[in-house]
KEFIMI-394640 format. One record per residue (C-alpha): residue in one letter; residue number from 1; x, y, z. Coordinates in steps of 0.5 Angstrom, whole numbers, plus 500, padded with zeros to 3 digits. Layout:
BEGIN
{atom "A"; NUM; {X; Y; Z}} ...
***
This chain:
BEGIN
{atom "X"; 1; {186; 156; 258}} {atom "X"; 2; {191; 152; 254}} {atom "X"; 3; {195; 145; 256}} {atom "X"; 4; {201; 143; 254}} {atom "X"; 5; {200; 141; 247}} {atom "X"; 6; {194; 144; 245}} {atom "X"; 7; {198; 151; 243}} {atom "X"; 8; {203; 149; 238}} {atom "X"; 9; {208; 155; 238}} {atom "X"; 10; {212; 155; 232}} {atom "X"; 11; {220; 155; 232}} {atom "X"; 12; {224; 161; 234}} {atom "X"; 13; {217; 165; 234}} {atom "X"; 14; {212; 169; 240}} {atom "X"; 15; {205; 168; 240}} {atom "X"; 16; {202; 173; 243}} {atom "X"; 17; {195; 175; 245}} {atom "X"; 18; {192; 180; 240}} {atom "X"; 19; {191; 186; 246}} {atom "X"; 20; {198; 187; 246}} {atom "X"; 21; {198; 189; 239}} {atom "X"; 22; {200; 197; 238}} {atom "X"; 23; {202; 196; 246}} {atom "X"; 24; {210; 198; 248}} {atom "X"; 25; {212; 191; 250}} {atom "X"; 26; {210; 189; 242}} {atom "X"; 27; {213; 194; 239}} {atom "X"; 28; {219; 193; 243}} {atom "X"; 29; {219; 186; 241}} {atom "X"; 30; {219; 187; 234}} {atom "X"; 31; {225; 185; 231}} {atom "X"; 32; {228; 182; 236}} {atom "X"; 33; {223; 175; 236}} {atom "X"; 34; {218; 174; 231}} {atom "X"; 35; {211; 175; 233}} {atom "X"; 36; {205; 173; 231}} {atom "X"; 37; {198; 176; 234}} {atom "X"; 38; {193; 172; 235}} {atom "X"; 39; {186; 172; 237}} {atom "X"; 40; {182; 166; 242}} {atom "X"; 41; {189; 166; 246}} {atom "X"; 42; {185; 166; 254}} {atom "X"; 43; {188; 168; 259}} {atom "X"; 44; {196; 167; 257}} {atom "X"; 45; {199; 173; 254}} {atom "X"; 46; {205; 170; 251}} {atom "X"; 47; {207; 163; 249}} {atom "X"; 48; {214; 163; 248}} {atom "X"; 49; {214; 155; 246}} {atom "X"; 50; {209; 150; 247}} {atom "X"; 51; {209; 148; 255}} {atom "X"; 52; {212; 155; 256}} {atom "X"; 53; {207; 162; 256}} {atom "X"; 54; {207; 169; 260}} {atom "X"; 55; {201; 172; 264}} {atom "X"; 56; {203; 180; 263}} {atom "X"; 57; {200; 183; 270}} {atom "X"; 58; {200; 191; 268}} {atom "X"; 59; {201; 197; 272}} {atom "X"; 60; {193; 198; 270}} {atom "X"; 61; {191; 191; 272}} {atom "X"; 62; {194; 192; 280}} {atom "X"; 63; {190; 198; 280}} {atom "X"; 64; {184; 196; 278}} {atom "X"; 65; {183; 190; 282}} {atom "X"; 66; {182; 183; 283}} {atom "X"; 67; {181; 181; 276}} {atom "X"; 68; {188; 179; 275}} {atom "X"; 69; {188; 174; 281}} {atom "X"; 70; {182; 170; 278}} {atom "X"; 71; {185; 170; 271}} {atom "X"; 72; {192; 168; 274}} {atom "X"; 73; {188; 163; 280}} {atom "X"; 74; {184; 159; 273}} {atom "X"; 75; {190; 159; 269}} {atom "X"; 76; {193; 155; 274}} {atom "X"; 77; {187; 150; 275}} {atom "X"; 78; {186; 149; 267}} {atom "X"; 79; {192; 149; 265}} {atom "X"; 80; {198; 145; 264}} {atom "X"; 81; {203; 150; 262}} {atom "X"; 82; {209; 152; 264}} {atom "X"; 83; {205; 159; 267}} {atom "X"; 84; {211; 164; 268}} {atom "X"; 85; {208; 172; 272}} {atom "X"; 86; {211; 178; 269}} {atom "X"; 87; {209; 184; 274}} {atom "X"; 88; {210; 191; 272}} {atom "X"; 89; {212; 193; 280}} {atom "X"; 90; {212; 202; 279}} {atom "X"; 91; {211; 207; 285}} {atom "X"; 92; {205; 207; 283}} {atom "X"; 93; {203; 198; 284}} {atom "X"; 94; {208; 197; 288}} {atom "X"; 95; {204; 197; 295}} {atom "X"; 96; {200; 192; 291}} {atom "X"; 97; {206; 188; 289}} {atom "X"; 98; {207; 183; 296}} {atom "X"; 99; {199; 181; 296}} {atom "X"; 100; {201; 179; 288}} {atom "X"; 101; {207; 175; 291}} {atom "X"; 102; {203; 171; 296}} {atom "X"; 103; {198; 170; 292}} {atom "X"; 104; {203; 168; 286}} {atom "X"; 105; {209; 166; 289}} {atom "X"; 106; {206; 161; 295}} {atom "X"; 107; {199; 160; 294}} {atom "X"; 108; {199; 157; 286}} {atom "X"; 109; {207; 155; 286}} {atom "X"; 110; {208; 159; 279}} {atom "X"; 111; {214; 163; 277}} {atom "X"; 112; {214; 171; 278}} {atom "X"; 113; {218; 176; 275}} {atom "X"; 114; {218; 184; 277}} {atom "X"; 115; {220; 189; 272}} {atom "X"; 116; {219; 198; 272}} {atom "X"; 117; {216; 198; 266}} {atom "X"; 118; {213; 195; 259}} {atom "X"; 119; {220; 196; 256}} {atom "X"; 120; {224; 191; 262}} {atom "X"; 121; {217; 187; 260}} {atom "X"; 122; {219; 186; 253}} {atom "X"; 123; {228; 185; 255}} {atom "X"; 124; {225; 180; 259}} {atom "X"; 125; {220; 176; 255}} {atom "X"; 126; {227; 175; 249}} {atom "X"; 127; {232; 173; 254}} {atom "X"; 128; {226; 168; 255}} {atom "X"; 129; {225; 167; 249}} {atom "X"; 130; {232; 164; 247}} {atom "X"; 131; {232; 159; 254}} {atom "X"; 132; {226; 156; 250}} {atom "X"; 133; {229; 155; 243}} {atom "X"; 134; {235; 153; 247}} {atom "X"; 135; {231; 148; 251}} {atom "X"; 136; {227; 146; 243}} {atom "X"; 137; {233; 146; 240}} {atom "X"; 138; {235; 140; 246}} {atom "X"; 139; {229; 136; 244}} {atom "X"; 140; {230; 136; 237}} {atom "X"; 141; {236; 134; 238}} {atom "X"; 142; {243; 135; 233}} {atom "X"; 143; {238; 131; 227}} {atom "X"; 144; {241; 136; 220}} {atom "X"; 145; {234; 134; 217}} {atom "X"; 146; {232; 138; 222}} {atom "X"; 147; {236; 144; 221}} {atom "X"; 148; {235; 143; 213}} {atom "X"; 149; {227; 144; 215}} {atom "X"; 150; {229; 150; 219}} {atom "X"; 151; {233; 153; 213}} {atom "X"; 152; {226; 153; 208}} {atom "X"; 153; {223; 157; 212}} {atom "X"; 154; {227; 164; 210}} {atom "X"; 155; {224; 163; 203}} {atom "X"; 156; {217; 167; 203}} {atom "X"; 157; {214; 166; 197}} {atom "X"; 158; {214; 159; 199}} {atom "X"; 159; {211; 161; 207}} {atom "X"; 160; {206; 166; 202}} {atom "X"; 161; {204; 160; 198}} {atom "X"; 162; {202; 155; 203}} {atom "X"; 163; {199; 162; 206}} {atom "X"; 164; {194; 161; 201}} {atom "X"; 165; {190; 155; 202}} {atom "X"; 166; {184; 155; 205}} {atom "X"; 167; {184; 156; 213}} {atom "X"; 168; {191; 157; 214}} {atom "X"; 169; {194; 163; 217}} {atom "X"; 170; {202; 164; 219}} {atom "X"; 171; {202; 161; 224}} {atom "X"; 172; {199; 154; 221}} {atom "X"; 173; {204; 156; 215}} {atom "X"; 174; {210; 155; 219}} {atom "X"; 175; {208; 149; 223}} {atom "X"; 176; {206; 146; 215}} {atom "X"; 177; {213; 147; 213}} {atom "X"; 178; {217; 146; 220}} {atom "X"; 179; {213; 139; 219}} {atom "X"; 180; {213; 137; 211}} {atom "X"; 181; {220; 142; 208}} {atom "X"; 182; {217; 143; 202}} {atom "X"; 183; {210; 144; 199}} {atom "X"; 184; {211; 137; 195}} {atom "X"; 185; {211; 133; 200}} {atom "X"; 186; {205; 138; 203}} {atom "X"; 187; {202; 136; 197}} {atom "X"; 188; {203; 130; 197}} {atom "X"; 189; {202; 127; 206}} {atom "X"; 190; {196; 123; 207}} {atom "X"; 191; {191; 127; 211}} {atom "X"; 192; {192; 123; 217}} {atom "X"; 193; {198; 126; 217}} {atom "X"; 194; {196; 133; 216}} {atom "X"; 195; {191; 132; 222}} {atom "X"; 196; {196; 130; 227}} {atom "X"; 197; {199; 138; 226}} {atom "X"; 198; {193; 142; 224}} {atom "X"; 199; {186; 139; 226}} {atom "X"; 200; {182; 135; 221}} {atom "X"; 201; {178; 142; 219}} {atom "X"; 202; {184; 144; 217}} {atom "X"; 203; {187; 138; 214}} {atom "X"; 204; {181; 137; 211}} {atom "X"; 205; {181; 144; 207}} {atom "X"; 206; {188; 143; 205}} {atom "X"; 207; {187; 136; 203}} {atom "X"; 208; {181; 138; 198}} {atom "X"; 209; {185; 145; 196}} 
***
């Protein structure tokens, strides 16, 4: 499972678990955030933000058993996030909804959020969304370099450019530009550097390209 700081989420942005690509809730989402799909997430469905992420207990998952308590149980062992619990509460899981509470609620301490259905899920998930980018917003403070980083970030043929550097995908292309502005200055930032943002096989790939 991720820690804080080990998953970095890009401004504004979702990752989310690469098994919701195709499912209501994504599909719900898209246009209203900006998802990334991403694979090797673990346990978490959703980072809204670098200390905050979603674990989505579905309909299917209530009904199926106790699965979903030991992955919610080892979350809350390994992780350091901020772990917020989206259930889909229907007439159908509803018997199992106070034993998910208990658990929930008493015994891990973390947030629980009932909805009906994958569509409430996904309204949910963007409120929650936009407290995360108010609270990054406070972090980063009112620094207009800052802000005129953030702007770049609407060119996509530079987003597309730095795409093309071995070893960098979306996610990694946003954080290169939120971090350096420009691709001049991409091209020109020691590897130490690129390192503390990307890890150093990738630092290294894009050192040597």
């Amino acid at each position: 499972p991720a820690t804080a700081g080990s998953i970095v989420v890009p401004y504004g942005h979702v990752i989310a678990n690469e098994k919701w690509r195709g499912s209501e809730v994504a599909q719900r989402l898209q246009g209203k955030v900006r998802l990334i799909f991403e694979d090797g997430l673990g346990l978490v469905d959703f980072h809204l933000s670098n200390r905050t992420c979603i674990l989505l207990i579905s309909e299917a998952d209530l009904v199926a058993g106790d699965e979903f308590k030991r992955r919610l149980v080892k979350f809350r062992n390994a992780s350091s996030l901020r772990g917020i619990v989206i259930v889909e509460k229907t007439q159908i899981s509803g018997q199992y909804y106070s034993g998910v509470q208990k658990l929930v609620v008493l015994e891990l301490g973390m947030v629980l959020l009932p909805v009906a259905n994958q569509g409430e899920a996904s309204q949910l998930i963007i409120q929650l969304v936009s407290f995360c980018v108010r609270e990054q917003s406070r972090d980063r403070g009112s620094n207009p370099f800052v802000r005129k980083q953030r702007s770049q970030l609407a060119e996509p043929a530079v987003l597309q450019a730095v795409q093309h550097i071995p070893g960098v995908g979306k996610t990694k292309a946003l954080l290169l530009l939120q971090r350096f502005g420009s691709i001049h200055r991409l091209c020109n930032t020691p590897i130490h550097e690129l390192e503390q943002v990307v890890g150093q096989t990738v630092a290294q790939q894009i050192y040597t390209f």
